[in-house]
PASELO-814946 format. One record per residue (C-alpha): x negated, y, z; residue in one letter; residue number from 1. Coordinates in pm, whole numbers, plus 32768, in hexadecimal, padded with zeros to 4 digits. Layout:
REM PASELO-814946
     X     Y     Z  lumro  kollo
     X     Y     Z      A    NUM
...
//
This chain:
REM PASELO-814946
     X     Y     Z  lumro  kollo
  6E31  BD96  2400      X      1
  6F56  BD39  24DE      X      2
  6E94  BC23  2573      X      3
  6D70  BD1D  25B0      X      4
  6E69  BE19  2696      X      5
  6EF8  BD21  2751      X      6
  6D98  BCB1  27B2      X      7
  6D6A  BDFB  2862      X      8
  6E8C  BE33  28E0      X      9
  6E6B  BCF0  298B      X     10
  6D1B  BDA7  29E6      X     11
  6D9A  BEC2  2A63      X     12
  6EA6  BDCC  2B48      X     13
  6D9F  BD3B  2BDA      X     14
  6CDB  BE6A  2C4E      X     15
  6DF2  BF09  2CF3      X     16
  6E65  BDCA  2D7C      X     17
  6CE6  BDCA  2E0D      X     18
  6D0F  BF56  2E7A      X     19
  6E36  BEBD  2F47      X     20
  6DB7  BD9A  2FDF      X     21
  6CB0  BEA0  3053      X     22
  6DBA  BF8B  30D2      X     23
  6E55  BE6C  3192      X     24
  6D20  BDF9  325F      X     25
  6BFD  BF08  3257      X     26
  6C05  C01E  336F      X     27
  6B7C  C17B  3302      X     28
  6B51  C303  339B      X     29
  6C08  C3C6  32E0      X     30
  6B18  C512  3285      X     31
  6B5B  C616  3351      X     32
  6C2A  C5C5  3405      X     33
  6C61  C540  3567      X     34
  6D4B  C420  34B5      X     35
  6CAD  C289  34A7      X     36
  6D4B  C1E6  33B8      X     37
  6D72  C062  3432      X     38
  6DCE  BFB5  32F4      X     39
  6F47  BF20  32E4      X     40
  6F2B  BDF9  337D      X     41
  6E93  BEC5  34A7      X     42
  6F6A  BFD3  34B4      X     43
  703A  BEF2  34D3      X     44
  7130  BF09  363A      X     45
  70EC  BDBE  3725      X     46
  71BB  BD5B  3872      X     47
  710A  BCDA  39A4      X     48
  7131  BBA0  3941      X     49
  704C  BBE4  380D      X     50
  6F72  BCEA  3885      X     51
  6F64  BCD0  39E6      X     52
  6F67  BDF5  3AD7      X     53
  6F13  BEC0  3C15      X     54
  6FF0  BEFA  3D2E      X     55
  6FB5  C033  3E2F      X     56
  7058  C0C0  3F5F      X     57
  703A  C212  400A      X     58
  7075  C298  413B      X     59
  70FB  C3F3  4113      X     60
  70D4  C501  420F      X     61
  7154  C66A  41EC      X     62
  701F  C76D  41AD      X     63
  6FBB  C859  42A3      X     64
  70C8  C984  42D9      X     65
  71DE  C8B8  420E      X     66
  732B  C90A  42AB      X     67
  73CF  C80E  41B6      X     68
  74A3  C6AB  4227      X     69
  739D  C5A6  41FC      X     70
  74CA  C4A6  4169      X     71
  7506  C5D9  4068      X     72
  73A6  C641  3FF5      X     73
  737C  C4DC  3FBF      X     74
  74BB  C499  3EEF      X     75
  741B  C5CB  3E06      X     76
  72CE  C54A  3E19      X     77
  7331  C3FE  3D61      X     78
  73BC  C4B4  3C32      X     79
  727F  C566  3C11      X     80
  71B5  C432  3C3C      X     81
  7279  C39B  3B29      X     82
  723F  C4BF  3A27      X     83
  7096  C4C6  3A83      X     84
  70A2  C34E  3A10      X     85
  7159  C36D  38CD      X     86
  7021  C3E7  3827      X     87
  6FA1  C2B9  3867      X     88
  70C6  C1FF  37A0      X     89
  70D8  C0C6  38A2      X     90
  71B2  BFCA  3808      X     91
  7256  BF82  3963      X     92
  722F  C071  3A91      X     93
  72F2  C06B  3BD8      X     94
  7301  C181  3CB8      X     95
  73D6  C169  3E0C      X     96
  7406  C1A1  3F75      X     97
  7376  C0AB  404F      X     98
  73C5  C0D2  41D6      X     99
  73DF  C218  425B      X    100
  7288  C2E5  41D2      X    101
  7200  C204  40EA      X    102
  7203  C1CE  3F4F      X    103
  7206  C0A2  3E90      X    104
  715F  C0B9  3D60      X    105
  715A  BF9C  3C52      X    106
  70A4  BFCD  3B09      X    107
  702B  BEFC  39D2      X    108
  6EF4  BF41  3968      X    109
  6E87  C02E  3898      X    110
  6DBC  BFFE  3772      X    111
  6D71  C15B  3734      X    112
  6BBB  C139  3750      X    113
  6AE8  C211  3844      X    114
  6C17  C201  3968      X    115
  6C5A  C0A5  3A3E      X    116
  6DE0  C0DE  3AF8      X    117
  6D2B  C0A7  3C46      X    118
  6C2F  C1E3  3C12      X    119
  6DB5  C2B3  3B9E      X    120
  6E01  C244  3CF0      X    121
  6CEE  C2DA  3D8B      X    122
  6CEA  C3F3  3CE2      X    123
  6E72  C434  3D43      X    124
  6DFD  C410  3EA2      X    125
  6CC3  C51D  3E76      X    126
  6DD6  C64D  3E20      X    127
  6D62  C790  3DA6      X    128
  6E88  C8DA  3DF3      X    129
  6E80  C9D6  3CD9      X    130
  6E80  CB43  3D56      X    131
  6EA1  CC5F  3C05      X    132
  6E78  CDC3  3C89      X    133
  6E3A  CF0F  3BD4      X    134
  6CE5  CF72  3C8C      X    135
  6BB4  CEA6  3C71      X    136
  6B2F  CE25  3DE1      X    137
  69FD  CEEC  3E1A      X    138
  694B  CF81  3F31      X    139
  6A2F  D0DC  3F1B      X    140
  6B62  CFF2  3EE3      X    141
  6B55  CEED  3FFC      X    142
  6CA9  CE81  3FDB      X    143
  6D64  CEC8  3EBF      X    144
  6EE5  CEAA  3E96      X    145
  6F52  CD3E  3DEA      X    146
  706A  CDA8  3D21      X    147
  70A9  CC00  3C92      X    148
  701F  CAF5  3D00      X    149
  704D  C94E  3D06      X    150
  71CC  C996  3D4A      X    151
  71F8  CA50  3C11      X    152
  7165  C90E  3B49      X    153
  725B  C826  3A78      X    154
  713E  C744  39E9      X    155
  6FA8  C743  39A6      X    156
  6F00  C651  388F      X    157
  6DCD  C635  37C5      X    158
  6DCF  C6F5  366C      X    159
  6CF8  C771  356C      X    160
  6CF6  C8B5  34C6      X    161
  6CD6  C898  3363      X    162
  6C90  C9E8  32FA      X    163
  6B7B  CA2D  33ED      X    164
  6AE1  C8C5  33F1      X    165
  6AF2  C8A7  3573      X    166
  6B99  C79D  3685      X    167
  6C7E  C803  3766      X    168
  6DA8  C815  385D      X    169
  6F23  C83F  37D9      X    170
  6FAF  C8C4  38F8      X    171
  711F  C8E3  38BC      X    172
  7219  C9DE  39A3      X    173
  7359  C9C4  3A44      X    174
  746C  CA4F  39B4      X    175
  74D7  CB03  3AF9      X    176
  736C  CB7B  3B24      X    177
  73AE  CCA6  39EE      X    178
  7402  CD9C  3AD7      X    179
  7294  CD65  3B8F      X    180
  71EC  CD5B  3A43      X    181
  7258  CE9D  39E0      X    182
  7210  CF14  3B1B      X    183
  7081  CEB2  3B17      X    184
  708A  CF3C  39D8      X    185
  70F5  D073  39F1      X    186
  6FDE  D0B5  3B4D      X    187
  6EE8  D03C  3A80      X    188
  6F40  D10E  3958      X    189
  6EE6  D23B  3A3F      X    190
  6DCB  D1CB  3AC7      X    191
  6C48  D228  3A30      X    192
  6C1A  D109  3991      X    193
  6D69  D07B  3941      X    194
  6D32  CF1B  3997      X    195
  6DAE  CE1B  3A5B      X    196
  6CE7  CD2A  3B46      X    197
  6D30  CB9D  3B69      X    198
  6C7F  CAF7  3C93      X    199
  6CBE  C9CB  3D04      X    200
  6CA7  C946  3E93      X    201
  6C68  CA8F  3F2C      X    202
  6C55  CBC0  3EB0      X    203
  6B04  CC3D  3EAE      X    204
  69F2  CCC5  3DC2      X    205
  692C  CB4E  3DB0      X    206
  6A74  CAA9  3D6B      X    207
  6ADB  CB88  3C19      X    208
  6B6D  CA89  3B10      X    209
  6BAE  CB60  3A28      X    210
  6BE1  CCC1  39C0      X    211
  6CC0  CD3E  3889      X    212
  6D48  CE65  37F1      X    213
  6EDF  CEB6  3858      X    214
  6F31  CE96  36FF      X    215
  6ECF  CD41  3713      X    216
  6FBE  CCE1  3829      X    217
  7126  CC61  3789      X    218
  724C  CC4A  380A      X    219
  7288  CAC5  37CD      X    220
  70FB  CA58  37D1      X    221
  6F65  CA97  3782      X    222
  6E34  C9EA  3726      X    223
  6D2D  CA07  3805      X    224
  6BB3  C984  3814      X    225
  6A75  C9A8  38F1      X    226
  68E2  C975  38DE      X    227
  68F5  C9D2  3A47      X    228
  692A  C928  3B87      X    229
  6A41  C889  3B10      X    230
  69C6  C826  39B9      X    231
  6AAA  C791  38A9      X    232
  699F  C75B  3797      X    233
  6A10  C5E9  3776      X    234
  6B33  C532  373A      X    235
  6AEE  C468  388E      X    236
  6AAE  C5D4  3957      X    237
  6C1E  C646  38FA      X    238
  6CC4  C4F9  3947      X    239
  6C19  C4F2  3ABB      X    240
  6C88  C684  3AC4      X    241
  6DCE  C650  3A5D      X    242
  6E2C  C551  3B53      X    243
  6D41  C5F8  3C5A      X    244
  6E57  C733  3C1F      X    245
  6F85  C649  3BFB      X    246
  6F43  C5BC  3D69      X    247
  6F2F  C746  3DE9      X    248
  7096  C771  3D1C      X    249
  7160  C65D  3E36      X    250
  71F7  C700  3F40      X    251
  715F  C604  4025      X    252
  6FCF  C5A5  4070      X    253
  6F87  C424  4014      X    254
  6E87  C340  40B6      X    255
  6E82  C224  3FDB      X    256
  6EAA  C0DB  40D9      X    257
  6E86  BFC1  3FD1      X    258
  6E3F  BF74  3E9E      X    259
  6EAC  BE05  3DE7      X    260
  6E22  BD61  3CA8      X    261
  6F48  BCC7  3BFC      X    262
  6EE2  BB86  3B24      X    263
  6FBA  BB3B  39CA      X    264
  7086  BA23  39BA      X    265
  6FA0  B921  3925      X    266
  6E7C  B9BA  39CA      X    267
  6D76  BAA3  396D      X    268
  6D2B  BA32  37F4      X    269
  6E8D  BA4D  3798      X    270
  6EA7  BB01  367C      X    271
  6D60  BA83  3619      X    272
  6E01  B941  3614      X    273
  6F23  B9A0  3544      X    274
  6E5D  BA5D  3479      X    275
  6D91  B90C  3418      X    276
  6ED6  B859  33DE      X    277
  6F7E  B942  32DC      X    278
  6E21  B966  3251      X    279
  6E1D  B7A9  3220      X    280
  6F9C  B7B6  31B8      X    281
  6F5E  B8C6  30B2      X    282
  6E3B  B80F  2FFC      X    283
  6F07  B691  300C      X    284
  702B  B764  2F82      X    285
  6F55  B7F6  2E55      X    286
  6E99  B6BE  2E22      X    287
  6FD8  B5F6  2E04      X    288
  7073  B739  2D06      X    289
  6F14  B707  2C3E      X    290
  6F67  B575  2C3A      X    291
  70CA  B542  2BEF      X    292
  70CA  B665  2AE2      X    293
  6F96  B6A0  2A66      X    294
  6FA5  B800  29CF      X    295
  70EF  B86C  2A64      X    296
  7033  B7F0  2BB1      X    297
  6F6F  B911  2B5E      X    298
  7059  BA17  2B48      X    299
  712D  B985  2C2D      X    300
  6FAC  B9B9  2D3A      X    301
  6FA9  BB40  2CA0      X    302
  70F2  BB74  2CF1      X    303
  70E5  BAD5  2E65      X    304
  6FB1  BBB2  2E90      X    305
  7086  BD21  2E42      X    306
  71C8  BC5F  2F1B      X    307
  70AA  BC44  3038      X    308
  7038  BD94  2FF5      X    309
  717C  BE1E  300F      X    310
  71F1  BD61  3123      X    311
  70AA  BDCC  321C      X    312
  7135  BF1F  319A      X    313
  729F  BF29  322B      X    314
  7244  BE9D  3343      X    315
  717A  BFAE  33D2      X    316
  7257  C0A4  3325      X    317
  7391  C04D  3386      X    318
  73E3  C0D0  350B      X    319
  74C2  BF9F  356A      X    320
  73CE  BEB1  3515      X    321
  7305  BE56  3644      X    322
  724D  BCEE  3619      X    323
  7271  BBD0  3708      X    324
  724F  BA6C  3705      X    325
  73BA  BA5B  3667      X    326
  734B  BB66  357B      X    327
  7221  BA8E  34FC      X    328
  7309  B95D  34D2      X    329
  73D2  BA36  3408      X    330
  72D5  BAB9  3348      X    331
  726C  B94F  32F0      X    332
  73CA  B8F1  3295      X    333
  7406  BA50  3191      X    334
  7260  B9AB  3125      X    335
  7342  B85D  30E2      X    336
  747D  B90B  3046      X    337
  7395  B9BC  2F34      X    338
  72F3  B8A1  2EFB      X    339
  7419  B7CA  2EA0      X    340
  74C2  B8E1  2DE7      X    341
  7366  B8BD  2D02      X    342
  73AD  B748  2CC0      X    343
  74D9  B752  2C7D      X    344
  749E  B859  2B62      X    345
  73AA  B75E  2AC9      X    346
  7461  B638  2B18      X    347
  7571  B6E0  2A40      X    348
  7479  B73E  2927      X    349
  7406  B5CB  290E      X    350
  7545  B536  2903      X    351
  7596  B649  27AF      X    352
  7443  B5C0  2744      X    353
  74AA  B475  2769      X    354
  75F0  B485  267E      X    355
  7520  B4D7  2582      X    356
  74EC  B67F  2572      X    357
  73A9  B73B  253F      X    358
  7304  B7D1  2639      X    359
  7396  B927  262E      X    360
  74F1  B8A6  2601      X    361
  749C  B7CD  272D      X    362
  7405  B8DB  27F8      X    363
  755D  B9C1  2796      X    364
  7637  B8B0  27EF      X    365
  75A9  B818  2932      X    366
  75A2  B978  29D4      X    367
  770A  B9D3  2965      X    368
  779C  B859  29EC      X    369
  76C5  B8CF  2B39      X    370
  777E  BA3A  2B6B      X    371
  789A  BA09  2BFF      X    372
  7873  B8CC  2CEA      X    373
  773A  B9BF  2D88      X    374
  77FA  BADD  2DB2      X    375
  7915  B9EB  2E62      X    376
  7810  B943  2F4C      X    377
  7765  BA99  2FA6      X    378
  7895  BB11  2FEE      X    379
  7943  BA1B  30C7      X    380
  77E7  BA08  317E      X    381
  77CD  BB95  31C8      X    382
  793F  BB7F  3220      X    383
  78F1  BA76  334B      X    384
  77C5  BB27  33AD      X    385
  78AC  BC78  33BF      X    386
  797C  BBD6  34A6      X    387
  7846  BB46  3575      X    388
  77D1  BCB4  357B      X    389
  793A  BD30  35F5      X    390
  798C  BC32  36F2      X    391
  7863  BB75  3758      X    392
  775D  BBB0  3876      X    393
  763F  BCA2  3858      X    394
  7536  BBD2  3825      X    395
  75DA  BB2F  36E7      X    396
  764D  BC5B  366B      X    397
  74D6  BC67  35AB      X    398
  74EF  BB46  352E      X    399
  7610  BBBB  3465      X    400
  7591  BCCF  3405      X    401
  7448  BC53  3365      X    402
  7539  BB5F  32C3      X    403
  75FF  BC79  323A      X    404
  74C9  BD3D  31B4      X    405
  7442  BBEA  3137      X    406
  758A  BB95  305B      X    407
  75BF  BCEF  2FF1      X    408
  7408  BCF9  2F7A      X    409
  7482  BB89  2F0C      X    410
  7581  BC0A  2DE3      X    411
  7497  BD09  2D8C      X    412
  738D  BC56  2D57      X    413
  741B  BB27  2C83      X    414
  7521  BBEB  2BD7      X    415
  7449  BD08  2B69      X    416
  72F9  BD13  2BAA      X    417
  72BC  BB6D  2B2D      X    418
  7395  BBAF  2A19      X    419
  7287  BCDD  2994      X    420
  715A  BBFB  29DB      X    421
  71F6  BADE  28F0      X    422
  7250  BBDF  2810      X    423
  70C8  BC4B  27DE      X    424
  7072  BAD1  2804      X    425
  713F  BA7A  26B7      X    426
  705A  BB5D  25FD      X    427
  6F1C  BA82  264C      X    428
  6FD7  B97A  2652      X    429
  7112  B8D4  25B8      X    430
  70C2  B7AA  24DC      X    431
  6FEA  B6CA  25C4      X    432
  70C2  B61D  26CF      X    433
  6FD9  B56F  2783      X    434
  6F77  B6A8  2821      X    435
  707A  B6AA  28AE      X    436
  70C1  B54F  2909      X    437
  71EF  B53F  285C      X    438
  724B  B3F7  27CC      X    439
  7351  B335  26F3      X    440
  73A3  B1E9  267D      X    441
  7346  B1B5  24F5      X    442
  7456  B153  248E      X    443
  7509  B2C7  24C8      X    444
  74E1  B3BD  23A1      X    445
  7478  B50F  23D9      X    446
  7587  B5DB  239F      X    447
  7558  B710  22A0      X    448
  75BB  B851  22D2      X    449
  76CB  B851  21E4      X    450
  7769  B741  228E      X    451
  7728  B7DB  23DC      X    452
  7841  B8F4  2340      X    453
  7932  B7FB  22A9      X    454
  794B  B774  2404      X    455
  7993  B87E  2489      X    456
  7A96  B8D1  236E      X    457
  7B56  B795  23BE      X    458
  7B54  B7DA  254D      X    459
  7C06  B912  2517      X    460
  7CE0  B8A8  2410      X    461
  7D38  B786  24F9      X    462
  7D4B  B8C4  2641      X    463
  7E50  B94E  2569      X    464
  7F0A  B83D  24E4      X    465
  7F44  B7E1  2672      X    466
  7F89  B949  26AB      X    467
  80A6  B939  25B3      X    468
//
């Protein structure tokens, strides 16, 4: 019976060791919802010198009827340049003054589908203002009062409503705009219909975005969505708008000059490259496991395979984490550190084997003689790679952190999660060495139990004879 549950639980290890290899590497839409998610390795955040890039420069020109310093509108114009590109979560982006009138802009590239960084640049460039007023353009009304327009904007991205099932703009206020807000409001509220009109370029009946209730206008930020002129039925329609209305948002009119692909490091197949490398290390490393240790190979490959999981895991989750070519040495050094930390477990376990214990006993002892010398090496290893992070330059500064994350995922791993899989193994298995390739000489007597705890009867006699 106890042989039967380990069986599935190993069964039920492997499947959600499987679900997580799948998380790791397979892309999928999340349902509805404007979110793609990219898998873990994916997600992901590259440098340039992994994922290449696009450079871009503007020439900015102050719009029609500005009365603002050109130097100044600029100076504001980068901060809100920086905040439209966020959504797109570059790994590295540069933003800066170049000359007198022009902007520099340096981006990796994004991996987000349906949207290549040179088309964001264009659609920067192609700037749509945003004009809310409290009378709808018509033939009676040829020019109605804007009450808030582009100004009054703090930041527009892509979102989905979840409660209506439609894609749309987040368009997010100032905090100095509240006064304005209230005021739209509050004209609108005693108008006929009590709405409030959104155009965008000009304001005029054939350019009506949107139209909503006053209710529906907040104080911080609202949802909004067209089937119009300006439609926002996909996920690709609402990214163009929203950087269509994050160009009209500058304070200054861009004509984009240039625009620069940016090769990685090692050229365009770089991370195809790496990818093929860990892939070749990976299998070596679990054929050798499989070799030298026969069914603690095994676990030892089950074990690497939730350490991987886990791994692909922090790295896109944790924010300081951003990979380069240091990071991927790294990453192949914490591969190396885990690895080790597995044979020297078993190395442990064969050497009780050898002096003559059962398998159990051996298993027991061998991971108790391996505690604390991994826990010292761990630990003097994350300690150097602290002081790497602190002092060194940037770009080694992730290889000490993937070092970090891989000695920290190390200790887990080995000390907890190894130690449960040879606890279920024992159950199949715990009479039949070979298995295991464990191996003594014949002329060393297995050692019975009973012995096993006079042994340790005379050790602590002896402890306390010393202490005296």
């Amino acid at each position: 019976m106890l042989k039967r549950h380990a069986i599935i639980k190993f069964i039920f290890i492997t499947i959600i060791a499987i679900l997580g290899i799948l998380l790791c590497v397979c892309p999928f839409g999340v349902p509805y919802s404007t979110n793609h998610f990219n898998g873990f390795l994916k997600a992901t955040k590259s440098a340039l010198d992994l994922n290449g890039g696009v450079s871009a420069i503007y020439e900015c020109t102050l719009p029609n009827g500005s009365n603002k310093n050109l130097s100044d509108a600029i100076d504001s114009s980068l901060d809100k340049l920086q905040t439209a590109l966020k959504y797109e979560r570059f790994t590295e982006l540069s933003i800066r003054r170049q000359g007198g009138n022009k902007i520099y802009l340096l981006a990796s590239n994004s991996e987000v589908p349906g949207l290549y960084l040179n088309d964001v640049f264009e659609l920067v460039e192609d700037s749509k203002k945003v004009y809310f007023t409290a009378e709808g353009a018509s033939d009676d009304v040829t020019n109605p009062e804007v009450l808030l327009d582009s100004s009054d904007l703090k930041q527009v991205t892509p979102d989905y409503d979840y409660e209506n099932s439609t894609i749309g703009l987040s368009v997010e206020f100032l905090s100095s705009s509240k006064e304005r807000i209230n005021h739209i409001k509050e004209v609108s509220k005693n108008t006929t219909d009590k709405k409030i009109y959104i155009y965008l370029e000009e304001v005029k009946s054939d350019n009506l975005f949107v139209e909503l209730d006053y209710k529906d206008l907040k104080e911080d930020e609202i949802f909004v969505s067209s089937s119009g002129t300006y439609s926002t039925q996909s996920d690709t329609d609402a990214r163009e708008l929203a950087y269509n209305i994050a160009g009209g948002m500058l304070d200054v009119k861009l004509d984009l000059k240039e625009v620069s692909n940016i090769s990685a490091l090692l050229g365009r197949n770089t991370k195809l490259y790496i990818g093929i490398a860990f892939i070749v290390v990976i299998v070596i490393a679990f054929v050798l496991m499989w070799l030298r240790y026969g069914d603690l190979g095994l676990l030892a490959d089950l074990s690497l395979t939730f350490y991987l999981i886990l791994f692909s895991f922090f790295l896109q989750a944790i924010p300081l984490i951003t990979m380069n070519l240091a990071g991927v040495v790294g990453s192949m050094f914490a591969f190396l550190v885990v690895i080790f930390a597995h044979a020297f477990i078993f190395e442990k376990i064969k050497d009780e084997y050898a002096i003559g214990k059962k398998i159990h006993l051996s298993c027991k002892g061998g991971q108790k003689k391996a505690l604390f010398p991994l826990i010292d090496a761990h630990v003097i290893i994350s300690m150097a790679m602290i002081f790497v992070w602190a002092i060194g330059p940037s770009a080694l500064k992730c290889f000490a952190l993937t070092l970090i994350l891989g000695c920290v995922l190390s200790l887990f791993i080995t000390l907890l999660i190894l130690r449960w899989f040879i606890s279920i193994y024992l159950k199949i298995n715990s009479t039949k060495p070979k298995k295991l390739h464990l191996q003594r000489n014949k002329n060393v007597k297995e050692i019975r139990d009973e012995e096993v705890e006079i042994i340790k009867e005379d050790v602590s006699s002896q402890e306390e004879v010393e202490n005296v």
